[in-house]
MOPAC internal coordinates of N, CA, C and O (Angstrom, degrees):
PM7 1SCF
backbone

  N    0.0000 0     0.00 0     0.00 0    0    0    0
  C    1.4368 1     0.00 0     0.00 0    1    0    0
  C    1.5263 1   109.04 1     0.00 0    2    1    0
  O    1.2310 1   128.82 1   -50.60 1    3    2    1
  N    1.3855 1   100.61 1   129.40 1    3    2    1
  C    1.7296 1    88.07 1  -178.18 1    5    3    2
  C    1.1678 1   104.85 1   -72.46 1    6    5    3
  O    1.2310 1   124.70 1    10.75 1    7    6    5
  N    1.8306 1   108.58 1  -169.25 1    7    6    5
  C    1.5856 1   131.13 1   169.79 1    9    7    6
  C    1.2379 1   111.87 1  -128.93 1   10    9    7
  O    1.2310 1   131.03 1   -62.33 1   11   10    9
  N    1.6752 1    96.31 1   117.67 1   11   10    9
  C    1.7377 1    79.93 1   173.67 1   13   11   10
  C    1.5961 1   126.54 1  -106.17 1   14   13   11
  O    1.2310 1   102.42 1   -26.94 1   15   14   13
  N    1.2490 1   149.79 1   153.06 1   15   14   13
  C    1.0541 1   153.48 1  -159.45 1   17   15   14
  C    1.3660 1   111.49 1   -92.39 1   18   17   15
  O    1.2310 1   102.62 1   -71.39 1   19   18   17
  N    1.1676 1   149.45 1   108.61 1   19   18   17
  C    1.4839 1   149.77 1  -152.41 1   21   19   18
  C    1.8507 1   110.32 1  -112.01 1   22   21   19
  O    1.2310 1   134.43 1   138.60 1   23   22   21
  N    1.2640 1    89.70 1   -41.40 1   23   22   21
  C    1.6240 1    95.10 1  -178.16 1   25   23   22
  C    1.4293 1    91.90 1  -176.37 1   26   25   23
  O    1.2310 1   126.26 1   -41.92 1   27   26   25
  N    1.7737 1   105.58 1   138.08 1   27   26   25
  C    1.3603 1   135.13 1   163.61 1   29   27   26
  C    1.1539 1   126.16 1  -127.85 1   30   29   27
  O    1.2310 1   119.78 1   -61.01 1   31   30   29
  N    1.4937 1   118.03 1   118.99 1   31   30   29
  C    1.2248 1   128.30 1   166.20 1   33   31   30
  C    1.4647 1   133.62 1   -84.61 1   34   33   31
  O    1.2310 1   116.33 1   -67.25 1   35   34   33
  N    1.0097 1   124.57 1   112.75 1   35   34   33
  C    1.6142 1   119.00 1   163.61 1   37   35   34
  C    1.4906 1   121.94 1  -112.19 1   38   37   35
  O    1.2310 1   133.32 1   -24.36 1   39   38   37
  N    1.5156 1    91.85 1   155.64 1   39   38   37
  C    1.6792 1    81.60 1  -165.73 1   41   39   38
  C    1.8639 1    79.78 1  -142.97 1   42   41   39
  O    1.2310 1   125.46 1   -37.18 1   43   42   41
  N    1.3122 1   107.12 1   142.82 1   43   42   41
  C    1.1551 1   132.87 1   172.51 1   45   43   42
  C    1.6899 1   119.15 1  -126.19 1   46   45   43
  O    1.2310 1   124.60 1   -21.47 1   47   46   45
  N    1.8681 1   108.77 1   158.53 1   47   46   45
  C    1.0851 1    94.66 1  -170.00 1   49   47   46
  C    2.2201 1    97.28 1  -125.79 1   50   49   47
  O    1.2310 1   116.27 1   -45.09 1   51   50   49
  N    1.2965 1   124.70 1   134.91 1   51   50   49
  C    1.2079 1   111.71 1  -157.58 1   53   51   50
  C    1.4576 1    89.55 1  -123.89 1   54   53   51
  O    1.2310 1   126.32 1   -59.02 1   55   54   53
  N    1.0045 1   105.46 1   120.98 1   55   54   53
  C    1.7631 1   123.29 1   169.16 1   57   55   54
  C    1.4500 1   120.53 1  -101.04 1   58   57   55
  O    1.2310 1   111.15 1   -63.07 1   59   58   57
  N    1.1841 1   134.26 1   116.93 1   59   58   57
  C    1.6763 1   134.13 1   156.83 1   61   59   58
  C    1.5805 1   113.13 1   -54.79 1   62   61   59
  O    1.2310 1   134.89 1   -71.16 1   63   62   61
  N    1.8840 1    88.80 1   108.84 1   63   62   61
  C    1.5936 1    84.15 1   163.34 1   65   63   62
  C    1.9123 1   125.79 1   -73.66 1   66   65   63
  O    1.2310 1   125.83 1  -158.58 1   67   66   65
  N    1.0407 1   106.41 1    21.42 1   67   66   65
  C    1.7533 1   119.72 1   170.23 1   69   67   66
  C    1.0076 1   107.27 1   -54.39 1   70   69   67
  O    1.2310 1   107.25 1   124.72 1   71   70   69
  N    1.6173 1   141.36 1   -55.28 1   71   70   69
  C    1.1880 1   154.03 1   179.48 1   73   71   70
  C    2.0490 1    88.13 1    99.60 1   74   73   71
  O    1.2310 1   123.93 1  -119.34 1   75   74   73
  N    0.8260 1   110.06 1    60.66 1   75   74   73
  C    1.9193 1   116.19 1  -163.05 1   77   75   74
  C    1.7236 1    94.58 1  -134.32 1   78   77   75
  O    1.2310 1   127.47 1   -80.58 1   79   78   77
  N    1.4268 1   103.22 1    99.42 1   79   78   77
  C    1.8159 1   103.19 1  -175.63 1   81   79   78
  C    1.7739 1    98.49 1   -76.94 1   82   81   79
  O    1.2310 1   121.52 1   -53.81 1   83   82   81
  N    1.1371 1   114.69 1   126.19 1   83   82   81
  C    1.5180 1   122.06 1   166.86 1   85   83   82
  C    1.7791 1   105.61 1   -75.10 1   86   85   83
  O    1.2310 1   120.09 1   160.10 1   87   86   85
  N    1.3480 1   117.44 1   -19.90 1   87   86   85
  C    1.4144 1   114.70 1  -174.59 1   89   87   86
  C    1.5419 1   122.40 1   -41.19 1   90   89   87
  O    1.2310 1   122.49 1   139.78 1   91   90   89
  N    1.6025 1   112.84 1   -40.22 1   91   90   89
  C    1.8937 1   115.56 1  -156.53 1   93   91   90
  C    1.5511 1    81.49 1   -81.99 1   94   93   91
  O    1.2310 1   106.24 1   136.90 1   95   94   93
  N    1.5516 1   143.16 1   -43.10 1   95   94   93
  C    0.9149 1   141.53 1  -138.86 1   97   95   94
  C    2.4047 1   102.39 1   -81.20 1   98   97   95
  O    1.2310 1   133.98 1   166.56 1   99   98   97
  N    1.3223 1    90.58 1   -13.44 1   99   98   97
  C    1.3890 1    88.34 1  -161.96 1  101   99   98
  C    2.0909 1   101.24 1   -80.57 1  102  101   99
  O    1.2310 1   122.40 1  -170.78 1  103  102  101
  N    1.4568 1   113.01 1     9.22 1  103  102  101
  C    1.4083 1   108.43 1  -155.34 1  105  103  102
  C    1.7085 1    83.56 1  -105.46 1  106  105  103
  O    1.2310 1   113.01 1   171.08 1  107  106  105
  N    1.2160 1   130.82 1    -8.92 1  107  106  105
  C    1.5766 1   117.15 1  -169.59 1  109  107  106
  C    1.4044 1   102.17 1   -86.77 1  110  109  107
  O    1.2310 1   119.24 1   -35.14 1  111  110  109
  N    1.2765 1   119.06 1   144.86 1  111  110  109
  C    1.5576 1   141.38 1  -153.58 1  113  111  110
  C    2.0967 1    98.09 1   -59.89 1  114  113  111
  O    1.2310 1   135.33 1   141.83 1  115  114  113
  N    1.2380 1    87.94 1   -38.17 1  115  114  113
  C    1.5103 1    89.43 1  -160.70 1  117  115  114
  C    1.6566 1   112.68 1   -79.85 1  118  117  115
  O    1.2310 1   130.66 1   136.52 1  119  118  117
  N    1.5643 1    97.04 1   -43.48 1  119  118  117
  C    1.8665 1    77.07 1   157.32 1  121  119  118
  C    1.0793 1   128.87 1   -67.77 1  122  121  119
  O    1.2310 1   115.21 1   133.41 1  123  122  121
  N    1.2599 1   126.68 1   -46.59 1  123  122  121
  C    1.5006 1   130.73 1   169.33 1  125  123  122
  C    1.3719 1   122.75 1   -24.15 1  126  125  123
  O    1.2310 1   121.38 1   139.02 1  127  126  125
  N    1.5957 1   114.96 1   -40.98 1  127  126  125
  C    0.9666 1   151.06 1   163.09 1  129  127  126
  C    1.9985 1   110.15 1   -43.99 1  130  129  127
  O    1.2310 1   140.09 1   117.63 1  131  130  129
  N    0.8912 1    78.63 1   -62.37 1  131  130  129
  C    2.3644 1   100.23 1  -158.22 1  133  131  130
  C    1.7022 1    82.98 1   -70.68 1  134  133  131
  O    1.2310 1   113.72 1   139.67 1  135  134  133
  N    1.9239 1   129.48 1   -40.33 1  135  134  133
  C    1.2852 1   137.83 1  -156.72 1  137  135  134
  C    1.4578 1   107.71 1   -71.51 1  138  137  135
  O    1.2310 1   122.81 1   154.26 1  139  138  137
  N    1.7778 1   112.22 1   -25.74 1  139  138  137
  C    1.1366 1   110.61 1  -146.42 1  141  139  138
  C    1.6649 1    87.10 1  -113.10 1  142  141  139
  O    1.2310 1   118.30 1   136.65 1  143  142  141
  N    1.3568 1   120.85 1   -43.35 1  143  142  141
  C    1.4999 1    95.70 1   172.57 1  145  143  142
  C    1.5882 1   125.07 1   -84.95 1  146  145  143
  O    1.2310 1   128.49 1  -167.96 1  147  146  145
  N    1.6067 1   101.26 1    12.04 1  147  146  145
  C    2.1466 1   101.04 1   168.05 1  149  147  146
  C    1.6653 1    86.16 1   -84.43 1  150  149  147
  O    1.2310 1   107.98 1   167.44 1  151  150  149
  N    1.2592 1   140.04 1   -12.56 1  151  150  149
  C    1.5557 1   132.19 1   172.32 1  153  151  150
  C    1.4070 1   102.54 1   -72.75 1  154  153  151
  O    1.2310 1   118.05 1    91.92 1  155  154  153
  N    0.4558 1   121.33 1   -88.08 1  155  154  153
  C    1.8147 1   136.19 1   155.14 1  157  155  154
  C    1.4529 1   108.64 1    19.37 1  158  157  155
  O    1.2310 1   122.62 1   105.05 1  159  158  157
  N    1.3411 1   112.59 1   -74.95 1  159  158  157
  C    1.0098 1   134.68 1  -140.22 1  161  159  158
  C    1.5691 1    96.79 1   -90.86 1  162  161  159
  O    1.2310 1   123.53 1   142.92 1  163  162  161
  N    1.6808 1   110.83 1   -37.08 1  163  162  161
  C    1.4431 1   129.59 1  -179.18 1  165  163  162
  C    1.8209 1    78.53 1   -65.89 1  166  165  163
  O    1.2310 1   109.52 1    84.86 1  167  166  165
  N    0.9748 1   137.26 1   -95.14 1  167  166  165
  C    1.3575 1   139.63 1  -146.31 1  169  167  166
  C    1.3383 1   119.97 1   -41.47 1  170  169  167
  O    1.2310 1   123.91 1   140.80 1  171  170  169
  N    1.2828 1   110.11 1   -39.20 1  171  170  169
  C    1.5754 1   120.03 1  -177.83 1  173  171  170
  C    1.8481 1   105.57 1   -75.36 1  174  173  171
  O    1.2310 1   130.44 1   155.81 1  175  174  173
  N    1.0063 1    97.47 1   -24.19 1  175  174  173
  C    1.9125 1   104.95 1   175.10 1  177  175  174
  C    1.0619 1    95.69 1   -92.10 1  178  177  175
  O    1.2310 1   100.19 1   148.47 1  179  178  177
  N    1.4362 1   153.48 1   -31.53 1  179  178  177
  C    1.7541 1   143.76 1   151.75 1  181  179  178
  C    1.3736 1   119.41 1   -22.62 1  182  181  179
  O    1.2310 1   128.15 1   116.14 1  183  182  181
  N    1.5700 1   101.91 1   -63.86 1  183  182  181
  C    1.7089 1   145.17 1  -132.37 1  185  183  182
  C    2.4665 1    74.82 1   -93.88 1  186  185  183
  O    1.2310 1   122.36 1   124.17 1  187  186  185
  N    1.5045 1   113.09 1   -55.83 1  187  186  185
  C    1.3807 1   111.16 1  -179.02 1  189  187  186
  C    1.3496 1   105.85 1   -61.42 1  190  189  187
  O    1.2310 1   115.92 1   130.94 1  191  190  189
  N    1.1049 1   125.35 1   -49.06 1  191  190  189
  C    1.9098 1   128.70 1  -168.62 1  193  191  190
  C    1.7767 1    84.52 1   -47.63 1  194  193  191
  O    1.2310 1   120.47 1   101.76 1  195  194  193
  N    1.5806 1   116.72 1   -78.24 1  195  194  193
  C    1.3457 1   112.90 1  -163.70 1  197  195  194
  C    1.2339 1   112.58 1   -59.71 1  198  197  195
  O    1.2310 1   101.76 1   174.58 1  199  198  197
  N    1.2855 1   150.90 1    -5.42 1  199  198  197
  C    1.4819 1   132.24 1   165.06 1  201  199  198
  C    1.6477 1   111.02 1   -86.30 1  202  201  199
  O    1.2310 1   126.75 1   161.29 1  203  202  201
  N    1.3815 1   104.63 1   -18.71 1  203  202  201
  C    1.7319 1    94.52 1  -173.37 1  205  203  202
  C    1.5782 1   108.08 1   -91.92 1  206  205  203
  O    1.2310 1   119.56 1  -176.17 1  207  206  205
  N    1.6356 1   118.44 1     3.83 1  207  206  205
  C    1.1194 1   131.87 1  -177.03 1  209  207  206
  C    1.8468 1   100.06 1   -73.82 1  210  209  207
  O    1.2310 1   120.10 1   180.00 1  211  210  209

């Protein structure tokens, strides 16, 4: 019996070898800002895939 594959996730993790911490930079209003509606925007294109299914 075959198997079929429906959906795959991968998730990776990408580090700068710069030695350059992105951490202090994530507390200013305006990225926080730009971070929270690419979430957004990822979710609502999630939330569309499963209704047109």
């Amino acid at each position: 019996m075959p198997v079929e594959i429906r959906e795959l996730q991968i998730i990776t993790t990408v580090q700068d070898s710069g030695g350059k911490s992105s951490s202090g930079s994530a507390g200013s209003p305006g990225n926080s800002d730009d971070i929270v509606a690419k979430c957004v925007e990822q979710v609502l294109e999630i939330l569309k895939e499963k209704t047109e299914r």
